[in-house]
N, CA, C and O of each residue as an XYZ file, in Angstrom:
768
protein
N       0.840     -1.183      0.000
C       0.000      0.000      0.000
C       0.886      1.246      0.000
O       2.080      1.372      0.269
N       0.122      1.976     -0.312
C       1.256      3.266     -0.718
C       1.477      3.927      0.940
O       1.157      3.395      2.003
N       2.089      5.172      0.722
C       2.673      5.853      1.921
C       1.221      6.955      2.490
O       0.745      7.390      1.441
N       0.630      7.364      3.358
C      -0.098      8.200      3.378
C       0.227      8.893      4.391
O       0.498      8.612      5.559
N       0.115     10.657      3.291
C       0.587     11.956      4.533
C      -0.177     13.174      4.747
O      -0.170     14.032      3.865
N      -0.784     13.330      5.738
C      -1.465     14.421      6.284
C      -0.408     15.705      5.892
O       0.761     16.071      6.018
N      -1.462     16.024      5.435
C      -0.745     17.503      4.652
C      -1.257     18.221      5.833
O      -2.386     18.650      5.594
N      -0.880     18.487      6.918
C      -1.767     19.122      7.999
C      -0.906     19.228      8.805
O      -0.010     18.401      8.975
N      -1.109     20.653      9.649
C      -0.470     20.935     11.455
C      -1.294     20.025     12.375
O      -0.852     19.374     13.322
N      -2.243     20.068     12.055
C      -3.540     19.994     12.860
C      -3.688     18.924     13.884
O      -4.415     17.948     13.699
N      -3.010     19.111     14.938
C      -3.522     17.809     15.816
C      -4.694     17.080     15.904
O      -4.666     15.860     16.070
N      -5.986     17.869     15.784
C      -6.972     16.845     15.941
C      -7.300     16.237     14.313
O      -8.035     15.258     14.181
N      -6.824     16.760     13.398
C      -7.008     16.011     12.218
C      -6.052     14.936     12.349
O      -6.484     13.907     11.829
N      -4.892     14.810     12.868
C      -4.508     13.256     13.320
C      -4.051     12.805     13.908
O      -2.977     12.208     13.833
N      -5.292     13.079     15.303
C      -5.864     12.370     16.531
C      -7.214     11.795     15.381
O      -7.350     10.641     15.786
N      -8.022     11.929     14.466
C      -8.608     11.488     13.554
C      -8.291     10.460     12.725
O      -8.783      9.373     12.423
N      -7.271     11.142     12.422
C      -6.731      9.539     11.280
C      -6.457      8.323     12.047
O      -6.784      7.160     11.812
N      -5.692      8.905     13.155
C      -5.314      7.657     14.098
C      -6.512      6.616     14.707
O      -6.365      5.398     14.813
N      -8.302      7.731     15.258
C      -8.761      7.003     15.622
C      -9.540      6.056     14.743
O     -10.303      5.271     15.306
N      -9.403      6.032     12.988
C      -9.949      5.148     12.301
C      -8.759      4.141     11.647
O      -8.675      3.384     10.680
N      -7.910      4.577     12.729
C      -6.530      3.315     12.451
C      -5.549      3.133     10.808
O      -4.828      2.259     10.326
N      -6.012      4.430     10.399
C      -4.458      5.137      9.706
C      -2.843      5.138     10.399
O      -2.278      5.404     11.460
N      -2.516      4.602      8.889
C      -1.309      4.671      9.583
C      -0.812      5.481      8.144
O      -0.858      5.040      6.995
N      -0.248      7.027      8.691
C      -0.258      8.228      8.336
C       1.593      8.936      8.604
O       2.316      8.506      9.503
N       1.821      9.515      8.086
C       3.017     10.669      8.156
C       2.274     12.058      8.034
O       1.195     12.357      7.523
N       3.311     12.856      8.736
C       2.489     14.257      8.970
C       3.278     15.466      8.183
O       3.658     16.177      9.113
N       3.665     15.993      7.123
C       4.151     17.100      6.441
C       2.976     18.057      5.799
O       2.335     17.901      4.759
N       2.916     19.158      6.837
C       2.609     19.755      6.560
C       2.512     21.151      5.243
O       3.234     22.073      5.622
N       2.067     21.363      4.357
C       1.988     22.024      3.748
C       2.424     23.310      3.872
O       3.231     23.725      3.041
N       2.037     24.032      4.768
C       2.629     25.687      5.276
C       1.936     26.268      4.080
O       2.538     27.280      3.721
N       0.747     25.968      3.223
C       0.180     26.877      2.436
C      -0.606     28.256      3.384
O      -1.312     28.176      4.390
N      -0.204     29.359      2.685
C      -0.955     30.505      3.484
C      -2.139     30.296      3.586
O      -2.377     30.101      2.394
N      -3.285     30.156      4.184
C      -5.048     29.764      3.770
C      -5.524     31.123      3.250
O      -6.625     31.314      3.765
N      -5.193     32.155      2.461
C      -5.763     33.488      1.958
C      -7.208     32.960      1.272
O      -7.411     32.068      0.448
N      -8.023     33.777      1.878
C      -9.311     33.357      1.227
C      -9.663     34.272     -0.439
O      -9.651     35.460     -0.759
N      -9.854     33.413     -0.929
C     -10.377     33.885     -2.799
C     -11.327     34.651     -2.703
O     -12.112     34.249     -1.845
N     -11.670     35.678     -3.232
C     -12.434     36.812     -3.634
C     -13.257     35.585     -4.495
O     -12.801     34.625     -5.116
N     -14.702     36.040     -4.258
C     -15.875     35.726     -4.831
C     -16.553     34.027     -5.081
O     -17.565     33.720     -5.712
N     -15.675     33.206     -4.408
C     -15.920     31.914     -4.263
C     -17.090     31.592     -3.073
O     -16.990     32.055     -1.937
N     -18.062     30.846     -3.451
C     -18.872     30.389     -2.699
C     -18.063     29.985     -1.285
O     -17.042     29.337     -1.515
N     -18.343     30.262      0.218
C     -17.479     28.685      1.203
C     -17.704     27.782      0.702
O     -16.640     27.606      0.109
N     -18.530     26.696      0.347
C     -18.037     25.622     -0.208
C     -16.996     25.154     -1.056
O     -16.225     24.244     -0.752
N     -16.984     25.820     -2.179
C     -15.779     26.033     -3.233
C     -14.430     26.319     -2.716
O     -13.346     25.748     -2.839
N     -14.869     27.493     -2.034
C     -13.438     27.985     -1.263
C     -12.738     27.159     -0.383
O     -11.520     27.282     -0.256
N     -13.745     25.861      0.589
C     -12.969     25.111      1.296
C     -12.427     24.028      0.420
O     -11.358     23.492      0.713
N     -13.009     23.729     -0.489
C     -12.257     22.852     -1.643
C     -11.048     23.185     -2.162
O     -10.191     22.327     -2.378
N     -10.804     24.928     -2.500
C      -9.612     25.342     -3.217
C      -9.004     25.040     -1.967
O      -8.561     23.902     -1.807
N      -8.931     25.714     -1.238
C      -7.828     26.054     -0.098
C      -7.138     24.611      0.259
O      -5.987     24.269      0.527
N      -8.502     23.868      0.125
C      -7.600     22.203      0.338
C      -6.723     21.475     -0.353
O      -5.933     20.607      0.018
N      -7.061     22.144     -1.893
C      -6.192     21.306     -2.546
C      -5.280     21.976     -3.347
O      -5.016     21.571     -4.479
N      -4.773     22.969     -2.860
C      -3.199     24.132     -3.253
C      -2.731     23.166     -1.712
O      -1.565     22.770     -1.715
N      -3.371     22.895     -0.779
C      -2.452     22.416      0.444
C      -2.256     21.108     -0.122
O      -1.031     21.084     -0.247
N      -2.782     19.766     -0.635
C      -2.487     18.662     -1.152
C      -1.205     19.054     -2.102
O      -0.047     18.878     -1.722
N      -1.589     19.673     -3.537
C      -0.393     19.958     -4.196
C       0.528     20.318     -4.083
O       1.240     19.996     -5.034
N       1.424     21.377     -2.747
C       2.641     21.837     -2.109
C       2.685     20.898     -1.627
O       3.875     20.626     -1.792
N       2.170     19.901     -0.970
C       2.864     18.682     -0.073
C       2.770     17.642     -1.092
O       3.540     16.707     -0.876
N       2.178     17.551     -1.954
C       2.860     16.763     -3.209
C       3.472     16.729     -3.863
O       3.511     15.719     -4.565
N       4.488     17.938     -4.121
C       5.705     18.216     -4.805
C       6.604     17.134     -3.934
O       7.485     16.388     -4.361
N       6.097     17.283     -2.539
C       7.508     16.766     -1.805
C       7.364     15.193     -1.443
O       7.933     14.580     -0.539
N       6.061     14.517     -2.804
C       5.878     12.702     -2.390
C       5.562     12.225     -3.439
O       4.500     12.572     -3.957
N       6.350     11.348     -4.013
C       6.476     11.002     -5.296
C       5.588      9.705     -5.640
O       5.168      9.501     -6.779
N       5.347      8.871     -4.584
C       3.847      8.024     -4.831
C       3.648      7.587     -3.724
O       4.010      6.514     -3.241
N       2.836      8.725     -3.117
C       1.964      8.902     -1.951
C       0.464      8.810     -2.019
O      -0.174      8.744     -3.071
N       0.002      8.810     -0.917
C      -1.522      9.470     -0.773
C      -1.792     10.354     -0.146
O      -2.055     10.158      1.041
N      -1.831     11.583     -0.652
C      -1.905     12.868      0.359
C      -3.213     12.812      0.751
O      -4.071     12.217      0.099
N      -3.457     13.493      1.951
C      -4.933     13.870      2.600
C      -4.859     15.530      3.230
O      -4.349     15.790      4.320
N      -5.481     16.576      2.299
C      -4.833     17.786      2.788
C      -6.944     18.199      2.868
O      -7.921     17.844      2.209
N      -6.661     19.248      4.263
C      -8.301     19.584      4.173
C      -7.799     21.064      4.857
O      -6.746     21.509      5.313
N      -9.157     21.543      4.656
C      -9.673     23.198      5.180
C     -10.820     23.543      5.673
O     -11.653     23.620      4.770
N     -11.180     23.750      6.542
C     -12.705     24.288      7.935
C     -12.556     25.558      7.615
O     -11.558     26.277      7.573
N     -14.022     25.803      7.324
C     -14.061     27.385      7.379
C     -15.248     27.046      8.380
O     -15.600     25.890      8.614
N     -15.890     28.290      9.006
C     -17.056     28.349      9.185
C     -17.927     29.942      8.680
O     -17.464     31.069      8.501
N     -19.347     29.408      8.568
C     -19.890     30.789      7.840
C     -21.368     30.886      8.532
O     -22.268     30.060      8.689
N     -21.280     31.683      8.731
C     -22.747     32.944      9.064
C     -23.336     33.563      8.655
O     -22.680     34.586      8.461
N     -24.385     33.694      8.295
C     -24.937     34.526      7.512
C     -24.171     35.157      5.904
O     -23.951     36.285      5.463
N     -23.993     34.057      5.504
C     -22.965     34.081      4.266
C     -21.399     34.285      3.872
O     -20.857     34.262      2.767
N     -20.815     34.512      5.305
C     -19.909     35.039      5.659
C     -19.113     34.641      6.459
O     -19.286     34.639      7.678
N     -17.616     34.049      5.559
C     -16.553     33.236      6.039
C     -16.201     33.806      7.577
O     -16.230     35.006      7.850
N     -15.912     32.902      8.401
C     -15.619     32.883      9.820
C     -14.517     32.245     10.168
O     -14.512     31.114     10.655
N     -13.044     33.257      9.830
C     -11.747     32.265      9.797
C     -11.654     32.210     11.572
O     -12.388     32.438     12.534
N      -9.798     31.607     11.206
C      -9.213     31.818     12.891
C      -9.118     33.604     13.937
O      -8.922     34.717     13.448
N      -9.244     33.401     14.782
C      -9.016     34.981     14.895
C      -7.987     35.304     15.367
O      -7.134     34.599     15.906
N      -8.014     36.773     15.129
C      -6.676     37.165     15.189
C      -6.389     37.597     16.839
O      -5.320     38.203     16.911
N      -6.798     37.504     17.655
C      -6.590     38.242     18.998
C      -7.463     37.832     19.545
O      -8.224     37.064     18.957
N      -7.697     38.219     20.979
C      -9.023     37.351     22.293
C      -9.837     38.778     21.755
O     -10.958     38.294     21.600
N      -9.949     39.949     21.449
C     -10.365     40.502     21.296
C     -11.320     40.270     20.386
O     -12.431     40.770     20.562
N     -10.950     39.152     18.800
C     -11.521     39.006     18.099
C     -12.528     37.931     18.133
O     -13.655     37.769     17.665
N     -11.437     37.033     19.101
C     -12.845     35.912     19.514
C     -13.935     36.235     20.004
O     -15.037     35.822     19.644
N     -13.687     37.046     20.913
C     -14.575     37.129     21.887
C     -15.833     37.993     20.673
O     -17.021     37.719     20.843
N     -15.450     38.970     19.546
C     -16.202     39.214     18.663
C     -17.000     37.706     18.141
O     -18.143     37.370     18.453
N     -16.212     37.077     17.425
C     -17.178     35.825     16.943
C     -17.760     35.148     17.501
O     -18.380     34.362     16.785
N     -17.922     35.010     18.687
C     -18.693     34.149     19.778
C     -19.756     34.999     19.985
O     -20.848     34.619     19.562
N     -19.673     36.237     20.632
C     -20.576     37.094     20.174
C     -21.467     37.103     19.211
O     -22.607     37.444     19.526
N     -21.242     36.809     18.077
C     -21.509     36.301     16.511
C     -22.421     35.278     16.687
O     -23.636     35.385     16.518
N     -21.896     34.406     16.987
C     -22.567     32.867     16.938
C     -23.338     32.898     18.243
O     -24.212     32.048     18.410
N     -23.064     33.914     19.303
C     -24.564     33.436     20.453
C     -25.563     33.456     20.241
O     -26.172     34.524     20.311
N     -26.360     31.975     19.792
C     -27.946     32.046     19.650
C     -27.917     32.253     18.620
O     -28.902     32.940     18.349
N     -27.295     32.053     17.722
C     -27.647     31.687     16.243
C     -26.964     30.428     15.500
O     -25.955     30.094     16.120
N     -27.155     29.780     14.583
C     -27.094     28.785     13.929
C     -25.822     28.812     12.801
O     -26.537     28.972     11.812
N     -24.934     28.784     12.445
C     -23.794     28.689     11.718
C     -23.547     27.198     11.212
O     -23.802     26.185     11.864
N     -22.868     27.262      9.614
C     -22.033     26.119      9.070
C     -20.845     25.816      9.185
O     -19.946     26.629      8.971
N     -20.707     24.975      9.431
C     -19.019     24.259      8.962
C     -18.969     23.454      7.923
O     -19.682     22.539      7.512
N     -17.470     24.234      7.385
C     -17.542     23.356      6.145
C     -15.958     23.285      5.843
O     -15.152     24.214      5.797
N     -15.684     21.424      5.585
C     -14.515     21.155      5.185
C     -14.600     20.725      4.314
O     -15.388     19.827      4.018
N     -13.316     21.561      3.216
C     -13.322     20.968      1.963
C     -11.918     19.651      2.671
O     -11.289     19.673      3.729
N     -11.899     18.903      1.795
C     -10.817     17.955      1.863
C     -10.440     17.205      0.486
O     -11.125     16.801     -0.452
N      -9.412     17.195      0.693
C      -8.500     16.659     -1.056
C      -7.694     15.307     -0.311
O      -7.023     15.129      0.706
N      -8.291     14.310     -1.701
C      -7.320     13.206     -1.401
C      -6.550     12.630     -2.600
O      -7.209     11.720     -3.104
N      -5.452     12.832     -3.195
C      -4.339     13.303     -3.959
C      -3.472     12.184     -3.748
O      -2.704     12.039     -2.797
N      -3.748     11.007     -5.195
C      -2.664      9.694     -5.445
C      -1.303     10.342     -6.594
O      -1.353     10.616     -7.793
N      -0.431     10.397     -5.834
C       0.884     11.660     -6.442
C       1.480     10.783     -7.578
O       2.003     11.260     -8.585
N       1.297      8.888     -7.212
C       1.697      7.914     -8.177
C       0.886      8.016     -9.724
O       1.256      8.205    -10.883
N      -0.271      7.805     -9.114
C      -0.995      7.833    -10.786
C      -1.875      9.658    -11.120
O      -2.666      9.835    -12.046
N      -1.598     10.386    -10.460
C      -1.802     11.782    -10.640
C      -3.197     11.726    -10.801
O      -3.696     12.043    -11.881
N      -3.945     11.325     -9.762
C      -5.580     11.384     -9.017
C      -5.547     12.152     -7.994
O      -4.778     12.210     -7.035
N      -6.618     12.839     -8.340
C      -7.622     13.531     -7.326
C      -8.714     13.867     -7.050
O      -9.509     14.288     -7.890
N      -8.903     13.777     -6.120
C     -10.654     14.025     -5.492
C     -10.808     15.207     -4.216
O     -10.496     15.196     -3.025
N     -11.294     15.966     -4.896
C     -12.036     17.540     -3.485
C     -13.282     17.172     -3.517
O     -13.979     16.985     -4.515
N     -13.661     17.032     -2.018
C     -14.962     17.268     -1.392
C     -15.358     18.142     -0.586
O     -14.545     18.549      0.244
N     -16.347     18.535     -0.594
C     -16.555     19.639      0.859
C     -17.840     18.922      1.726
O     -18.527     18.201      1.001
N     -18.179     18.975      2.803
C     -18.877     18.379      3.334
C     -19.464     19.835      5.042
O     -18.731     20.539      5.736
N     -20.790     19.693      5.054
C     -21.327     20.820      5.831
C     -22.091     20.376      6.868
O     -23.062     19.640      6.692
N     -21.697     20.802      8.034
C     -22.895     20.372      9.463
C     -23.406     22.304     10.028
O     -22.773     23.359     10.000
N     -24.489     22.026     10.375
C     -24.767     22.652     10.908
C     -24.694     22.653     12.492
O     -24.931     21.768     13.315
N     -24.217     24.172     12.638
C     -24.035     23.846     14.375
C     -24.918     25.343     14.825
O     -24.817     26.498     14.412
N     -25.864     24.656     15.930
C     -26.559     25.842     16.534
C     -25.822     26.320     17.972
O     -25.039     25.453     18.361
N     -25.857     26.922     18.419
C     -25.110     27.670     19.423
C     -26.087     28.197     20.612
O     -26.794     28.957     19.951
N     -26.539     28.274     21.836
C     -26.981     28.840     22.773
C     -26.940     29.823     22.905
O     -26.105     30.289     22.130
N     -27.436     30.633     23.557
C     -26.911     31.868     24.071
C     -25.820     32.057     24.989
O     -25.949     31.604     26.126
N     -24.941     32.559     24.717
C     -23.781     32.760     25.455
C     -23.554     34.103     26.082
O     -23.353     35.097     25.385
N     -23.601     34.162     28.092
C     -23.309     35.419     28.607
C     -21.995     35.877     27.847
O     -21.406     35.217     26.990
N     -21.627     37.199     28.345
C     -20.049     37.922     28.492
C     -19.442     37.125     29.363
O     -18.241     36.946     29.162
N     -19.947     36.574     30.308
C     -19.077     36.280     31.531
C     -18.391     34.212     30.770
O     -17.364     33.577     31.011
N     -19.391     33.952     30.044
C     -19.048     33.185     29.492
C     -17.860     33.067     28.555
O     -16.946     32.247     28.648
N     -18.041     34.182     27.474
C     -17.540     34.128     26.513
C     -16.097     34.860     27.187
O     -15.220     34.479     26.411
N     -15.585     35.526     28.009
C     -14.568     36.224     28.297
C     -13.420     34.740     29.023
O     -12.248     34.413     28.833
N     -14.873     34.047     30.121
C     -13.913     32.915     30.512
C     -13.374     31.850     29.783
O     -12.421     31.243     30.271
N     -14.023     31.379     28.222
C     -13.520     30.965     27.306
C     -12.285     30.987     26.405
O     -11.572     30.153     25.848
N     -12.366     32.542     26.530
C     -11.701     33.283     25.219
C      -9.859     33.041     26.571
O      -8.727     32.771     26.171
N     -10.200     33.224     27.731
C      -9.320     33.315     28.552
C      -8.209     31.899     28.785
O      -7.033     32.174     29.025
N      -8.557     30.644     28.718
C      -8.375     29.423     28.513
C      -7.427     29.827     26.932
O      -6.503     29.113     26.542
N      -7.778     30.773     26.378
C      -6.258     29.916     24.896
C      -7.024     29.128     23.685
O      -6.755     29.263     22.491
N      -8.272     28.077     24.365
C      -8.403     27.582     23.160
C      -9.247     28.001     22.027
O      -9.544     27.257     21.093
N      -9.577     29.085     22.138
C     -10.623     29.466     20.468
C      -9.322     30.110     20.128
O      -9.754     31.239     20.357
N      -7.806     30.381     19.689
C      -7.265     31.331     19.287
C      -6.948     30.308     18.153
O      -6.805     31.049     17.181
N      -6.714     28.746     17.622
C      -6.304     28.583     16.937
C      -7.543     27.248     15.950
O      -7.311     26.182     15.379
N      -9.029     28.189     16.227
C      -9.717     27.523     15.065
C     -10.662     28.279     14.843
O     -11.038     29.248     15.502
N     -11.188     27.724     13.629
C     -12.377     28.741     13.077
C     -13.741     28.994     13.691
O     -14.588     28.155     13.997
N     -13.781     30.170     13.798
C     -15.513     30.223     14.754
C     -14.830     30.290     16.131
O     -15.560     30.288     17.122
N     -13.285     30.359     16.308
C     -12.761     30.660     17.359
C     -13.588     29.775     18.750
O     -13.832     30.398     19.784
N     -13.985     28.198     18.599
C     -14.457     27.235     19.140
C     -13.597     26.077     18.769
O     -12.974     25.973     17.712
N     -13.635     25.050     19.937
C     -13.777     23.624     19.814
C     -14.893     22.384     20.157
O     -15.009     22.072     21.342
N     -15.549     21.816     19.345
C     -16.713     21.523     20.160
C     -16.307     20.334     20.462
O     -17.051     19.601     21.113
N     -14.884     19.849     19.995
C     -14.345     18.619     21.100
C     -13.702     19.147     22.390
O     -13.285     18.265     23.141
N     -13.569     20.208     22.726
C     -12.799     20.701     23.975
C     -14.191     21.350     25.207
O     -15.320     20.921     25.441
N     -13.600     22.243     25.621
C     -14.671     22.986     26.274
C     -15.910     23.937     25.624
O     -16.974     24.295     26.127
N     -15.337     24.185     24.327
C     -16.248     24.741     23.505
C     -17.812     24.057     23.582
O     -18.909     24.615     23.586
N     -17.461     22.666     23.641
C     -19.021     21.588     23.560
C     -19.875     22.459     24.414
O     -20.691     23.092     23.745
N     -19.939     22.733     26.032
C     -21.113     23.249     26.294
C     -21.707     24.195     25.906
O     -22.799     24.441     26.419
N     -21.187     25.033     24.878
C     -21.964     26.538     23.608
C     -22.752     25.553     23.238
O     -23.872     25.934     23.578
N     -22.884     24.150     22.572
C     -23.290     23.997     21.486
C     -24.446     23.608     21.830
O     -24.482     23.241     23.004
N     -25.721     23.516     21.099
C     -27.238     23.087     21.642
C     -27.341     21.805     20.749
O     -27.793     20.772     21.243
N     -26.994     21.843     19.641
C     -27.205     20.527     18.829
C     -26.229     20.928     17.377
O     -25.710     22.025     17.172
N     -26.171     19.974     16.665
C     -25.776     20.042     15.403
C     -26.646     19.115     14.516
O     -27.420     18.224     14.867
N     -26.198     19.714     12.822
C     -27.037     18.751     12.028
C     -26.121     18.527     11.375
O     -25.548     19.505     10.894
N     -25.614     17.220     11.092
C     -24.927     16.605     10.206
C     -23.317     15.879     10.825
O     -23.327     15.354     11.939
N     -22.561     15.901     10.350
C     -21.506     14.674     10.782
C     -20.577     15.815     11.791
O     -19.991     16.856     11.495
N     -20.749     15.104     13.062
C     -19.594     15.631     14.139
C     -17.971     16.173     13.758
O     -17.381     17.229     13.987
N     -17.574     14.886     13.056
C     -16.388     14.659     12.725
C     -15.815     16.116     12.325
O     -14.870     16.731     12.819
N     -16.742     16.492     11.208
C     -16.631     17.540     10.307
C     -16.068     18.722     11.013
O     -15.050     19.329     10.681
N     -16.923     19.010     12.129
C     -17.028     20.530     12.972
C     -15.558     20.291     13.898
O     -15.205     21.154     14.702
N     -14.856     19.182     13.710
C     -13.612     18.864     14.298
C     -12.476     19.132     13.206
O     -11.279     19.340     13.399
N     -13.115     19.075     12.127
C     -12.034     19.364     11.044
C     -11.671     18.038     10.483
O     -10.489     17.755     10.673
N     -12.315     17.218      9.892
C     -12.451     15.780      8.915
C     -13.590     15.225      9.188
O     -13.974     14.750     10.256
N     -14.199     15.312      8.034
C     -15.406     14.329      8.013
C     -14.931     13.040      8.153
O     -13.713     13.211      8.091
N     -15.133     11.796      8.310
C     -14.693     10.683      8.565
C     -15.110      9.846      7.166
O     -14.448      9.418      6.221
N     -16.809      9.827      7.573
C     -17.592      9.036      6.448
C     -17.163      9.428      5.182
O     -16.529      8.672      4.446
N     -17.572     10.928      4.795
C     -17.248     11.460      3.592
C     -15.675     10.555      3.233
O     -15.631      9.723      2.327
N     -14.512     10.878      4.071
C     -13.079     10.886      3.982
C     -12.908      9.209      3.774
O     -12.006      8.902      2.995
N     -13.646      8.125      4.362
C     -13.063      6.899      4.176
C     -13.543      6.583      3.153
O     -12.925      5.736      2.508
N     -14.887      7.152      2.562
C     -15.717      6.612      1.069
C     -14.502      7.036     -0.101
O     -14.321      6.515     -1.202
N     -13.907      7.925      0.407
C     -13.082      9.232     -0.908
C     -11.935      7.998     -0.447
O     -11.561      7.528     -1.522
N     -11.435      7.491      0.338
C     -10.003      6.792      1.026
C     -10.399      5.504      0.269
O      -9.487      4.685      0.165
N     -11.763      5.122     -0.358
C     -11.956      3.419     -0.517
C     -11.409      3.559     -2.087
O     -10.640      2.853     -2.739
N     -12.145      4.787     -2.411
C     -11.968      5.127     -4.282
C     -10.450      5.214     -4.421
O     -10.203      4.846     -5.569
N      -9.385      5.510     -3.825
C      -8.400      5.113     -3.915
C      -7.684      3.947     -4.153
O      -6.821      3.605     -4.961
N      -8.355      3.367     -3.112
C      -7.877      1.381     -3.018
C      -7.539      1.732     -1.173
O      -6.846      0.782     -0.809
N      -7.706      2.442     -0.277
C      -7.405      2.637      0.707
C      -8.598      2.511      1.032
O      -9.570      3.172      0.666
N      -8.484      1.003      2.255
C      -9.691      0.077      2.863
C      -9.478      0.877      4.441
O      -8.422      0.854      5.072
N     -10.360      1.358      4.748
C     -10.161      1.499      6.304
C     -11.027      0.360      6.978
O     -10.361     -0.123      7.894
N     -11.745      0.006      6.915
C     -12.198     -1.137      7.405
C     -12.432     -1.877      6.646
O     -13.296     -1.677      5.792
N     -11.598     -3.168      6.742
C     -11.965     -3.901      4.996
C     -10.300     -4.876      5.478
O      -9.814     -5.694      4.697
């Protein structure tokens, strides 16, 4: 079987791979994520994913790359990482008591026979109302500074959340289902 490498920083993208029993290398891409003027989020999490597959495919000559991108959006309107507690504490603000998407595009990139496949895949996540006193003791903890929607809803972020619609995985940053169906079209069996 070929070599497979997370084009990714991302710890929980593989604390992911690992928990569907990938066995993975981690080179990250270092693509800037600059968002494209006039692209749908959906589209846009697709591009962004797969300029990150192709820089980490220059550097694997018959691999299987797995490179992805989380945006989240609101009211039509991309919701990157933020830049400061100042800014989180803006997007949480944002999302108290209203309903927002996540959406990961993800690219899975055979560098041997020069295949590829972008998907994007979307959950909806509704949000509670969140005090100040909430959102300040959040923002204070460190962890919304390094994801989108400036949340984790695998960390402490979970008690914001009231429900979601569609695949968990996703709002973690890898769909799973989507990712092992796209991993089978390869010849890469995760359970099998």
């Amino acid at each position: 079987m070929k070599r497979i490498v997370l084009a990714s920083a991302s710890p929980r993208r593989a604390e992911l791979l690992r928990q569907i029993g990938l066995r993975f290398t981690v080179d990250p891409s270092n693509h800037e994520e600059t968002p494209e003027a006039g692209l749908e989020p959906e589209r846009l999490a697709m591009v962004l994913s797969m300029k990150k597959a192709r820089v980490t495919a220059r550097r694997h000559r018959n691999a299987i790359i797995i490179a992805a991108d989380t945006i989240g959006v609101l009211n039509g309107r991309v919701i990157g990482k933020p830049e400061s507690a100042a800014d989180a504490r803006r997007m949480l603000r944002s999302l108290s008591g209203k309903t927002h998407s996540v959406i990961t595009g993800f690219t899975v990139y055979d560098t041997g026979a020069g295949r590829i496949a972008t998907r994007a895949v979307e959950t909806m996540v509704h949000f509670r109302r969140l005090t100040a006193a909430e959102i300040d003791a959040y923002v204070a903890t460190g962890e919304p500074m390094d994801k989108a929607g400036a949340y984790g809803i695998q960390e402490r972020g979970a008690v914001f959340i009231d429900r979601i619609e569609g695949d968990y995985f996703n709002v973690i940053g890898l769909p799973l289902c989507a990712l092992a169906e796209t991993l089978k079209e390869f010849g890469v069996e995760v359970m099998g």
